[in-house]
C-alpha positions in Angstrom: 0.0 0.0 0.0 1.5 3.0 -0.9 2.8 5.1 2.0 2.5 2.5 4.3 4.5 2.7 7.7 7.1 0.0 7.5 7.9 -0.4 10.7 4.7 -2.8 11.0 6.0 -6.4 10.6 3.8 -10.0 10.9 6.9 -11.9 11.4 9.5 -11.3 14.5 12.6 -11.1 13.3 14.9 -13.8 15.1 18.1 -12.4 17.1 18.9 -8.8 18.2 17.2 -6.3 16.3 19.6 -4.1 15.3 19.5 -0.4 13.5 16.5 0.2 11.0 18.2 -1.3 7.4 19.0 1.7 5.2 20.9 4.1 8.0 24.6 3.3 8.6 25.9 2.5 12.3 23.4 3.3 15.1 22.4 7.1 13.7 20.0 8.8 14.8 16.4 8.9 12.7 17.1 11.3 9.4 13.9 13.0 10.4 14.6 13.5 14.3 14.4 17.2 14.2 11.0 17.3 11.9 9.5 14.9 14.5 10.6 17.2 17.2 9.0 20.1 15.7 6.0 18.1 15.1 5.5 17.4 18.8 6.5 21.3 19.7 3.6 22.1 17.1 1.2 20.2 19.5 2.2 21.8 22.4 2.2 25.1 21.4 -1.1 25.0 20.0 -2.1 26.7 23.5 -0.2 29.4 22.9 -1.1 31.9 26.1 -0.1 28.8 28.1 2.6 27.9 26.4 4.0 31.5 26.6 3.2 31.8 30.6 5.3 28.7 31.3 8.0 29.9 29.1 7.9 32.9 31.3 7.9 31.0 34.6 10.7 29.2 33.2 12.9 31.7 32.6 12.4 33.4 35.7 12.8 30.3 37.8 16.2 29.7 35.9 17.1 33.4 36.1 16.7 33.3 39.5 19.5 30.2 40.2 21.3 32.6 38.3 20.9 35.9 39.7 20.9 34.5 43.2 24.2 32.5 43.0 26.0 36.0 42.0 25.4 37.3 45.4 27.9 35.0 46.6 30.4 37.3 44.9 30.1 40.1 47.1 29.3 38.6 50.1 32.5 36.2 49.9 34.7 39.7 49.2 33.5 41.0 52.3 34.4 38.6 54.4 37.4 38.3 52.9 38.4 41.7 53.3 37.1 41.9 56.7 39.6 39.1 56.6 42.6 40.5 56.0 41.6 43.7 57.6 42.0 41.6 60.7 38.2 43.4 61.6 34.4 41.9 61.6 33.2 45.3 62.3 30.3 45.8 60.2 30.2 42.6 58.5 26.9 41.1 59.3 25.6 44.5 58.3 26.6 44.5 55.2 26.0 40.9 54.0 22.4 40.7 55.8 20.5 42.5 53.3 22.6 40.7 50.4 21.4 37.4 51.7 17.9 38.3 52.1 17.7 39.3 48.8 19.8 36.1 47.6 16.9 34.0 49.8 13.8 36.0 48.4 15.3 35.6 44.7 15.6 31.6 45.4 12.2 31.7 47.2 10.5 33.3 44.2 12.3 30.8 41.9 10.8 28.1 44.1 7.5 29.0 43.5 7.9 29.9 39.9 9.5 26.4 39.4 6.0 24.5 41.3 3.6 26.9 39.2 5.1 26.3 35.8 5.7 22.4 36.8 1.8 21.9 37.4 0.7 23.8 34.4 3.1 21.9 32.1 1.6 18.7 33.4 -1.6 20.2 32.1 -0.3 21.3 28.8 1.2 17.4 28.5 -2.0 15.9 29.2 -3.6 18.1 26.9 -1.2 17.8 23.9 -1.4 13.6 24.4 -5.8 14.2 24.5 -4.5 15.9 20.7 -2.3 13.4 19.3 -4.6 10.7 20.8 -7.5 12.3 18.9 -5.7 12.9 15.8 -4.2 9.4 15.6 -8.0 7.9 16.3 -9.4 10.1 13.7 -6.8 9.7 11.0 -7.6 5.6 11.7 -11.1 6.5 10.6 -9.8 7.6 7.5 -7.6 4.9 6.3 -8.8 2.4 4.0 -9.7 -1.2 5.0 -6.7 -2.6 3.4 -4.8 -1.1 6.1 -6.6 -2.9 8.9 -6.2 -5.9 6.3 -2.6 -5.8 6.7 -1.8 -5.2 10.5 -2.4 -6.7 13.5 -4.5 -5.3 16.1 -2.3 -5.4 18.7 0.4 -3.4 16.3 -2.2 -0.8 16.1 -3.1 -0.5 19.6 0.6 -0.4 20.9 0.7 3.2 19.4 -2.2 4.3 21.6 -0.5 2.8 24.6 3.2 2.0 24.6 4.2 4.9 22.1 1.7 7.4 23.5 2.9 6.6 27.0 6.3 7.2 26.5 5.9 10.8 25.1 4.0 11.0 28.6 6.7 10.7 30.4 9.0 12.6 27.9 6.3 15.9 28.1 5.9 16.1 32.3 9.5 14.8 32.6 12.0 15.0 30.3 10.6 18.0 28.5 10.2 20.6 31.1 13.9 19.5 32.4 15.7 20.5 28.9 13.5 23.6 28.8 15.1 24.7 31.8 18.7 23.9 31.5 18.5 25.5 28.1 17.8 28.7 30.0 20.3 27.6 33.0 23.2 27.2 30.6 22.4 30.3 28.1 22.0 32.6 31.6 25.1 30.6 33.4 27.0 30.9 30.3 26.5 34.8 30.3 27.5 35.1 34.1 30.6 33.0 33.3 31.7 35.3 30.6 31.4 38.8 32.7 33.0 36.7 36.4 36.2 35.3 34.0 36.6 34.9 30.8 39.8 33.1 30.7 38.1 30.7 32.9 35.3 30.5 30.5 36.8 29.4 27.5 38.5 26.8 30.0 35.0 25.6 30.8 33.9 25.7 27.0 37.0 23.6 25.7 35.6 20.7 28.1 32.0 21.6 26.9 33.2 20.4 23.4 34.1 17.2 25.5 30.8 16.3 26.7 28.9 17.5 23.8 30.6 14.5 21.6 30.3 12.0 24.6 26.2 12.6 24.3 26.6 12.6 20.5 28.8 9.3 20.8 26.1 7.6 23.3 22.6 9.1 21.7 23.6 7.8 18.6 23.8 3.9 19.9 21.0 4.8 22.3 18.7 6.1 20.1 18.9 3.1 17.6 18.2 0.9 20.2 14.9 3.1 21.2 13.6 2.6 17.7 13.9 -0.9 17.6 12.6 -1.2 20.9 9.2 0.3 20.4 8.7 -1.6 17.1 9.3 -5.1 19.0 6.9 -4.1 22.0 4.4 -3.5 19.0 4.9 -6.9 17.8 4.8 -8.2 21.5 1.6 -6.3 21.7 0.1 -7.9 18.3 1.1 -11.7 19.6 -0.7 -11.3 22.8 -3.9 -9.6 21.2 -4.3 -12.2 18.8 -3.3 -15.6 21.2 -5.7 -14.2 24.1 -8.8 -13.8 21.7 -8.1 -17.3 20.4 -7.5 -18.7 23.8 -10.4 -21.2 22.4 -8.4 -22.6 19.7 -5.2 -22.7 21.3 -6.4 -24.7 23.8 -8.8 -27.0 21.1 -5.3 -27.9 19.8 -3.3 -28.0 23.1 -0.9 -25.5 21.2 -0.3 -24.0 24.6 3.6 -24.6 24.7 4.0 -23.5 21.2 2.1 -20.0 22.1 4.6 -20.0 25.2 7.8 -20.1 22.8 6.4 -17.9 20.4 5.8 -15.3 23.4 9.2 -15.9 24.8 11.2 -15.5 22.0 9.5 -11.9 21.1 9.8 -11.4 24.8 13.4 -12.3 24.6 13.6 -10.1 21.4 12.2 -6.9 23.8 14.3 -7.5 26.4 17.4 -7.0 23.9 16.8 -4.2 22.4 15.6 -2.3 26.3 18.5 -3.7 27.5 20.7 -2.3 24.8 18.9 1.2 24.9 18.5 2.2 28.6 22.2 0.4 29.0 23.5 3.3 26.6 21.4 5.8 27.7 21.5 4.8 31.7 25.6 5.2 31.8 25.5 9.1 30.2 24.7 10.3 33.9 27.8 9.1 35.8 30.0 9.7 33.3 28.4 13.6 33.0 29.0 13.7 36.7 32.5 12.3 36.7 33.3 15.1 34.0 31.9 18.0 36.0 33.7 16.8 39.0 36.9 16.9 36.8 35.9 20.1 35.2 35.0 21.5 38.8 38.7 20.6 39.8 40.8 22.1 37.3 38.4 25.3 37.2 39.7 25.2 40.8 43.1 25.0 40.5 43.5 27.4 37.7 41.4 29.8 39.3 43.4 29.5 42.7 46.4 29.7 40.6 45.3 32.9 39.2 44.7 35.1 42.5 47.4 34.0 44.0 50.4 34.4 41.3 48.0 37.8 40.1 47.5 36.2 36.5 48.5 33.7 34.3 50.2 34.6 31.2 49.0 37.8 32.0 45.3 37.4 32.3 43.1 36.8 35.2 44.9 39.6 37.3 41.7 41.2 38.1 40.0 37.8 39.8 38.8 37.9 43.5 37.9 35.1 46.0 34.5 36.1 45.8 34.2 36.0 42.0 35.8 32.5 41.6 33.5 31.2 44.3 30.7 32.3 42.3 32.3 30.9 39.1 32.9 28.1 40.3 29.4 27.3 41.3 28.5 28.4 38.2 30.3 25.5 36.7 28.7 23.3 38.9 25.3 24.9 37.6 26.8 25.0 34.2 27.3 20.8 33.9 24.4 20.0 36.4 21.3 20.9 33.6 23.3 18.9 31.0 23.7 15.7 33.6 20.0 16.0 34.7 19.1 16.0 30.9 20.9 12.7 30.4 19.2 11.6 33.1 16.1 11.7 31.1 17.8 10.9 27.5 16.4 7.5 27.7 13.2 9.2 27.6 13.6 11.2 25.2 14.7 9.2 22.5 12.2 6.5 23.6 9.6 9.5 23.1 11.4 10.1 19.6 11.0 6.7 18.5 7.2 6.7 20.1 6.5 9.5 18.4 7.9 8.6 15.3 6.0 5.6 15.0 2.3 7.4 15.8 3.2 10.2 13.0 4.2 7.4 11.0 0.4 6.5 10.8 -1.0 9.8 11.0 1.1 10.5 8.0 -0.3 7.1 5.9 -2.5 8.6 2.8 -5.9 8.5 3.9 -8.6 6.2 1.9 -9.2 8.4 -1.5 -12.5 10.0 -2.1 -12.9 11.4 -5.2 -17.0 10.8 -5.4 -19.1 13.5 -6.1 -22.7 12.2 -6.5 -24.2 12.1 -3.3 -27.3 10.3 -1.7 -30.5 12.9 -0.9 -34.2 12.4 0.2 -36.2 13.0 -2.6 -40.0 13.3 -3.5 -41.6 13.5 -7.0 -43.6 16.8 -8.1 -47.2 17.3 -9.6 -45.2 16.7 -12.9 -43.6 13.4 -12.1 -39.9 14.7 -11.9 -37.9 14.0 -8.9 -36.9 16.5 -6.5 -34.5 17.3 -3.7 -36.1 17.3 0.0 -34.8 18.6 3.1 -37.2 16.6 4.9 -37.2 12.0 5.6 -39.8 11.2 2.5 -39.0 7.6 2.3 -37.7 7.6 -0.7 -34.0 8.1 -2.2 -32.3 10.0 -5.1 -28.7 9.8 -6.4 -27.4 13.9 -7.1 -25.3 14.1 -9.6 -24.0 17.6 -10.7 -22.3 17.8 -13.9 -19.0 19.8 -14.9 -20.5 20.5 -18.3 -23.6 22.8 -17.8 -23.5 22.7 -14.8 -26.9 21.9 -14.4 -27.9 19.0 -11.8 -29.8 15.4 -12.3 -31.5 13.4 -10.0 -32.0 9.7 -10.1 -34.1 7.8 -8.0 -32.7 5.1 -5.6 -33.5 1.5 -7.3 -30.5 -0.5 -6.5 -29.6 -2.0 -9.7 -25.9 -3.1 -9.9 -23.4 -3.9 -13.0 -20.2 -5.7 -13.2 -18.7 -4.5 -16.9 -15.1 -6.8 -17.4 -14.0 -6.3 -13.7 -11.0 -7.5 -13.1 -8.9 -7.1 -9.3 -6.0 -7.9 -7.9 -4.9 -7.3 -3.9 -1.2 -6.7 -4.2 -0.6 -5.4 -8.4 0.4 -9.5 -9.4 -2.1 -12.6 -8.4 -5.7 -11.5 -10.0 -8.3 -12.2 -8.0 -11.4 -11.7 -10.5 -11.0 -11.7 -14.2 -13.4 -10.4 -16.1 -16.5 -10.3 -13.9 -19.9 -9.3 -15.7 -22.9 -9.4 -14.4 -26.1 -7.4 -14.2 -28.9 -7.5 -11.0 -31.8 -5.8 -11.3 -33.4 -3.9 -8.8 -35.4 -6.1 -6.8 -33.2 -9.6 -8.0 -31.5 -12.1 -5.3 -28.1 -12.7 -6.9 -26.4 -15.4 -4.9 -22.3 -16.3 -5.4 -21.1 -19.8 -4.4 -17.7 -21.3 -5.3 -14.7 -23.0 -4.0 -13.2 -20.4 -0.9 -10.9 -18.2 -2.4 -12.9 -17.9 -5.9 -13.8 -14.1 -5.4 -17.1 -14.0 -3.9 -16.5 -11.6 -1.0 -13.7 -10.3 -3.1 -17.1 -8.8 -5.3 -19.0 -7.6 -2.3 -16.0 -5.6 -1.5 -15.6 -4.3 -4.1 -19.1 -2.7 -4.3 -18.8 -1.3 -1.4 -15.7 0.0 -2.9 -13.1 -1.0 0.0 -11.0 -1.7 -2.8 -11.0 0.0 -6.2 -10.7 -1.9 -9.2 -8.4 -2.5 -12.0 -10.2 -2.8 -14.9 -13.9 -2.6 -15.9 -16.7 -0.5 -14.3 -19.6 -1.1 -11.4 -22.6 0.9 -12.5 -25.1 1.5 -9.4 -28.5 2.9 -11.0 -26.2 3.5 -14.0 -23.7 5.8 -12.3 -20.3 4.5 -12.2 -19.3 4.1 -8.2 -15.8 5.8 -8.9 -18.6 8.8 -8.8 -20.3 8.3 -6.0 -18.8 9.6 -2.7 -18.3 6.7 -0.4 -19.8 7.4 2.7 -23.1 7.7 0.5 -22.9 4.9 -0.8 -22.4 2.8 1.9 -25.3 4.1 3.3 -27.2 3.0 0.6 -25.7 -0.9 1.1 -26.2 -2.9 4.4 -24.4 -5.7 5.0 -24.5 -9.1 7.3 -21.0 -10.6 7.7 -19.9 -14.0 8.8 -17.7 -13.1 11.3 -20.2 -10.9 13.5 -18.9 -7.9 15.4 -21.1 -6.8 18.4 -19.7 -3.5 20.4 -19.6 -2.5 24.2 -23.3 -1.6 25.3 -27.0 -2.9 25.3 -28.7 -5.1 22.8 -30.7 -1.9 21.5 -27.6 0.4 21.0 -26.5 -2.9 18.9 -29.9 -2.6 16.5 -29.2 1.0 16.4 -26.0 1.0 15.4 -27.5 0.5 11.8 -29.4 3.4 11.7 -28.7 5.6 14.9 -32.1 7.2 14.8 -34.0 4.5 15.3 -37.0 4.7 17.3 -37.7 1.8 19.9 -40.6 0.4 17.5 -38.1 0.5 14.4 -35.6 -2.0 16.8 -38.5 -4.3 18.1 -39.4 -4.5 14.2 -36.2 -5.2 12.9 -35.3 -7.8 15.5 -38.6 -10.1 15.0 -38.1 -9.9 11.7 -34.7 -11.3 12.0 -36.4 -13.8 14.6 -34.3 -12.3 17.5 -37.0 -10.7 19.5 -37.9 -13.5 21.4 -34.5 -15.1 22.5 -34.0 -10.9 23.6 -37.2 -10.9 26.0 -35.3 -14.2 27.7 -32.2 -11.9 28.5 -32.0 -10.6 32.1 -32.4 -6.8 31.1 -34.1 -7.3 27.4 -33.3 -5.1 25.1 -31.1 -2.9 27.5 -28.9 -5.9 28.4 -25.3 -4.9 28.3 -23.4 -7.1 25.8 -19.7 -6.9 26.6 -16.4 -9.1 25.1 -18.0 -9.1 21.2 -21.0 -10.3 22.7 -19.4 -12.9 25.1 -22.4 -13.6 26.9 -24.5 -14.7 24.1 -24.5 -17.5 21.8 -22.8 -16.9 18.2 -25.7 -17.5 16.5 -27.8 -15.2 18.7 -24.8 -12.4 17.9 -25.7 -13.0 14.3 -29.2 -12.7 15.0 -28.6 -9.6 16.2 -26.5 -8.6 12.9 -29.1 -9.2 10.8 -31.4 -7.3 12.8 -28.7 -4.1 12.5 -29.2 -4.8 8.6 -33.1 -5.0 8.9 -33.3 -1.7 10.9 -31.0 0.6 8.3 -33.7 -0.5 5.8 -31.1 -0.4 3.2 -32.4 -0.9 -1.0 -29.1 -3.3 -1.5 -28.4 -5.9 0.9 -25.3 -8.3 0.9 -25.3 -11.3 3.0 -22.1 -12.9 3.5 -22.3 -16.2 5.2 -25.3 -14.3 7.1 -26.4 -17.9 8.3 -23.2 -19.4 9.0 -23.5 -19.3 12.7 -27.3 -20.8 12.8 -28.6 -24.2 12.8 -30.5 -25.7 10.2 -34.2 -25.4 13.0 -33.0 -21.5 13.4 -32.9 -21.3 9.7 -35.6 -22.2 8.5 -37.1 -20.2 11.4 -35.9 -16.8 10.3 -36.0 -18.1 6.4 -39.7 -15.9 6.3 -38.0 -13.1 8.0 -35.5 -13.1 5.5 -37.8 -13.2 3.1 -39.6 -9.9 4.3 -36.2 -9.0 4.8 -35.2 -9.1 1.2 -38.4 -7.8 -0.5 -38.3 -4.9 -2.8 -34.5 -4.9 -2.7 -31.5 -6.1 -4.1 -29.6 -8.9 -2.3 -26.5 -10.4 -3.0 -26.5 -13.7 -1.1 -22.7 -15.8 -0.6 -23.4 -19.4 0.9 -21.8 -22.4 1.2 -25.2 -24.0 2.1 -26.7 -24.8 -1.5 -30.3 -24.4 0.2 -30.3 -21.0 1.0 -29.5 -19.9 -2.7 -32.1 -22.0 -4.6 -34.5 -19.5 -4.3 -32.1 -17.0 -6.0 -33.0 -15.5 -9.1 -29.4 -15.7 -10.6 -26.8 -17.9 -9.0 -23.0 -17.0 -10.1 -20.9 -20.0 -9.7 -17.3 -18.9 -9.2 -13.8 -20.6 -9.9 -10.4 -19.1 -10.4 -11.9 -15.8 -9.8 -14.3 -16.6 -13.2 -17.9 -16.8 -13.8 -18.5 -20.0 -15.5 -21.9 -20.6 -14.5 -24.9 -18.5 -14.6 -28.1 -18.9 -13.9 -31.2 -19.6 -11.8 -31.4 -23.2 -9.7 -33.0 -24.7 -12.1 -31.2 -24.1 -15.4 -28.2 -24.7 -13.5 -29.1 -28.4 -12.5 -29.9 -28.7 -16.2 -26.9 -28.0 -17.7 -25.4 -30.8 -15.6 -21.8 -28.6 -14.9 -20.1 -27.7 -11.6 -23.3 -26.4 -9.9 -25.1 -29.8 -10.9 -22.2 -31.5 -8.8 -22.4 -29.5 -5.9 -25.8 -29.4 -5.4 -25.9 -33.1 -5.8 -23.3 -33.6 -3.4 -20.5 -35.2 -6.2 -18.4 -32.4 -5.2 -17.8 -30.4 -1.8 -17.0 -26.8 -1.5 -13.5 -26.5 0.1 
């Protein structure tokens, strides 16, 4: 699929997982800076906020700053007083300087709490953003990207990879913020105390800056690979607990167990690898500012008392190298509490990376135009555009040339012209489907599985678009017809039944979200579910929970039919619909289903030969072919494949 995010994988790689193929060495990701900015975009989209904790920031780190310069004067007065061999007026004069130094370091205090709690708020905000965005921009993207990945992969970006930008925003980030202003404000104090001593203090910088390039660079590698394996740990467990069933059928429990372990193993690897890199930064920053600290000493000691050093210095007192050397020790201290929270921030990197690598996947294409509107006709028999629910259903379809606008009415007849589709751009999966149902018709597709017949209902709906040929609906072409309009014109009954989180009626609903309580009742008794409802402890405002876990599978695809029934849709397709039911149940509902199909369009695919005879056209499919057409019984009298299968001398895979 083009622009898919490759860092999705079905199959664990076996060994270490190493850097991302294509990059040399353990680099960091070529687009680590536009990821950064990306996540700076999000939390600067409250910008008055935003702006007061940059203020509180820089004020909290200003005041480190201005408050450790008091220590100049206050150390020169004592030390004059010193070698005055008087204390006379000494606590005078340094009283008020350290009141001020403790009100500056009070108010930074407070600054530092104020800004910390409102940047937990702006975090939790800008996660509720990127959450939102990521779930919407899931929406958008076509099936054939839920086709592809696990559910587990996808879900590891809503907790693994949103979590560690979590920590990154309340911990990591508010910690660089502020030893960016610490070191810029240090840096400047340094400069007007010494600067002979500065550029000492720089020429180690250069130092520690390529000991954090040297780490971050095997550290961040590790990070990536990291959050991609705990993705694939994710998908394994999501798909082995929901078919605890079958693993257990098979006794494949041990296998399961050494699947797990090795992807475990795998994880533990590359965490290992990443928070060893990134976890041995902080002593070796604090070894270097101790070194750093000592030399500044020595130099600096050197300089008052031989009065200079190669001439410079001459002008340095006690007091200043005090305060400068504290600055160094504020100068190295943001840098070592930021490699504290390196790992962090490169796992955040390689989080984020991975969530924007989804938000950034092309979304499904829409190029439709025609669009589905309630109509009526006029005194003259023409149809007509209503604002109002009229009952019936027009296709609008406004033309470039003219400009002028047609209407035509909702019938639900469908045509296959020479379709041909393929998934992946090689195998074809349909060649040269044709095939015409008029409004009103059952058409009903059996075959061997893997002949095409859901590949057709899919493509109706148009989760796929195909390569060759058209599909007229009403004699449009569906390339024209925006897809959220037609959907709504199809309803659909799968085999494999999905039932969501909350009553039995919300269920029903769910195919037409307006439904009124009578419009449920209706729909389920015609699907036959009304009365196996009544028998559940709550009725119709029973919570159903777990896919429906605490009914039956057939009652769950009861209850999908009865979705279908309540949308009231003029096509229908029923995929397997009665997979799930006994023969008794069946025939039951077979009425229903009737009612059910009247006055519309139904595409039927069965493996049960019984529930197509009835079919005004049955397609019988091989090798993605037509080649046989028909009703039931010209079929049985051409004496071909149907003939077989409906006579039992041959059995659908």
């Amino acid at each position: 699929m083009k622009g898919e995010d490759k860092s999705f994988s079905h199959n664990a790689q076996k060994g270490q997982p190493g850097p991302p193929k294509g990059r040399r060495g353990f680099e960091k990701p070529d687009n680590a800076r536009e990821i950064f900015r990306r996540l700076l975009g999000y939390l600067i989209k409250n910008k008055l906020l935003f702006l007061l904790i940059a203020v509180l920031v820089i004020f909290s780190s200003g005041s480190a700053v201005a408050g450790t310069y008091f220590l100049k004067p206050v150390i020169n007065i004592v030390s004059d007083a010193v070698s005055a061999g008087s204390a006379d007026g000494v606590m005078s004069q340094i009283a008020p300087l350290i009141f001020f130094m403790s009100i500056i370091f009070a108010l930074g205090v407070v600054s530092q709490y104020i800004y910390a709690r409102l940047m937990l708020n702006l975090s939790q905000s800008t996660l509720n953003n990127i959450r939102r965005d990521l779930f919407e921009h899931l929406q958008d993207l076509p099936i054939s990207f839920f086709d592809k990945h696990t559910h587990g992969e996808v879900m590891s970006r809503f907790s693994s990879d949103v979590d560690t930008l979590r920590e990154a925003m309340t911990q990591g980030m508010p910690q660089m913020i502020t030893s960016a202003v610490s070191v810029a404000g240090v840096f400047v104090m340094m400069l007007v105390l010494s600067p002979a001593l500065t550029v000492l203090v720089i020429a180690l910088m250069f130092v520690v800056v390529n000991i954090i390039k040297f780490i971050g660079k095997r550290s961040a590698s590790y990070f990536r690979s990291q959050q991609e394996v705990i993705g694939k740990v994710n998908g394994y467990i999501e798909e082995l607990v929901e078919g605890q069933k079958v693993v257990k059928v098979f006794c494949r429990e041990r296998r399961t167990m050494e699947g797990f372990a090795e992807l475990n193993e795998q994880y533990r690897k590359a965490a290992t690898n990443a928070h060893t890199y990134a976890n041995i930064l902080m002593p070796i920053m604090n070894n270097i500012s101790y070194v750093n600290y000592a030399i500044t000493s020595i130099v600096g000691a050197a300089i008052i008392v031989k009065g200079g050093i190669f001439g410079i210095g001459a002008s340095l007192s006690l007091g200043a190298l005090v305060s400068f050397l504290q600055y160094t020790r504020q100068f190295f201290q943001p840098l070592t509490m930021v490699s504290q929270q390196f790992n962090n921030f490169l796992s955040a990197l390689a989080g984020a990376e991975r969530i924007f690598a989804i938000i950034d996947l092309p979304p499904e294409e829409d190029d439709g135009y025609v669009t589905l509107v309630n109509a009526l006709r006029d005194g003259d028999g023409n149809i007509k555009e209503s604002a109002d629910y009229t009952g019936m259903w027009a296709w609008k379809h406004p033309h470039t040339k003219g400009g002028n606008v047609t209407y035509t009415e909702l019938r639900g007849e469908i045509v296959f012209e020479g379709v041909t589709f393929d998934y992946d751009g090689e195998n074809t999966v349909l060649s040269d489907i044709t095939l015409k149902a008029e409004s009103g018709e059952k058409i009903a597709f059996v075959g061997s599985t893997g002949a095409g017949k859901t590949t057709i209902t899919n493509l109706l709906n148009r989760f796929y678009d195909i390569a060759e040929g058209k599909i007229r609906y009403d004699g449009i072409n569906v390339k024209k017809i925006k897809k959220s309009d037609l959907r709504r014109s199809l309803a659909m009954v799968l085999q494999d039944t999905r039932l969501f989180t909350g009553t039995v009626r919300d269920n029903i609903a769910y195919g037409k979200l307006d439904a009124t309580d009578e419009e449920i009742v209706a729909a389920a008794k015609l699907a036959n579910a009304h009365r196996f409802i009544e028998k559940l402890p709550d009725g119709y405002d029973t919570i159903l929970s777990g896919d429906g876990a605490n009914i039956s599978q057939g009652q769950r695809q009861l209850l999908s039919i009865a979705r279908a029934a309540v949308a009231n849709p003029p096509v229908l397709v029923l995929d397997e619909a009665t997979s799930s039911i006994d023969t008794r149940t069946e025939r039951l509902i077979e009425k229903g289903m009737d009612k059910l199909m009247e006055n519309r369009t139904v595409f039927v695919i069965a493996h049960r030969l019984s529930t197509v005879r009835n079919s005004d056209k049955i397609m019988v499919l091989e090798h993605g072919k037509i080649i046989e057409q028909g009703n039931h019984e010209e079929l049985i009298a051409l004496h071909g494949k149907y003939y077989s299968l409906y006579t039992g001398q041959f059995v659908l895979d």
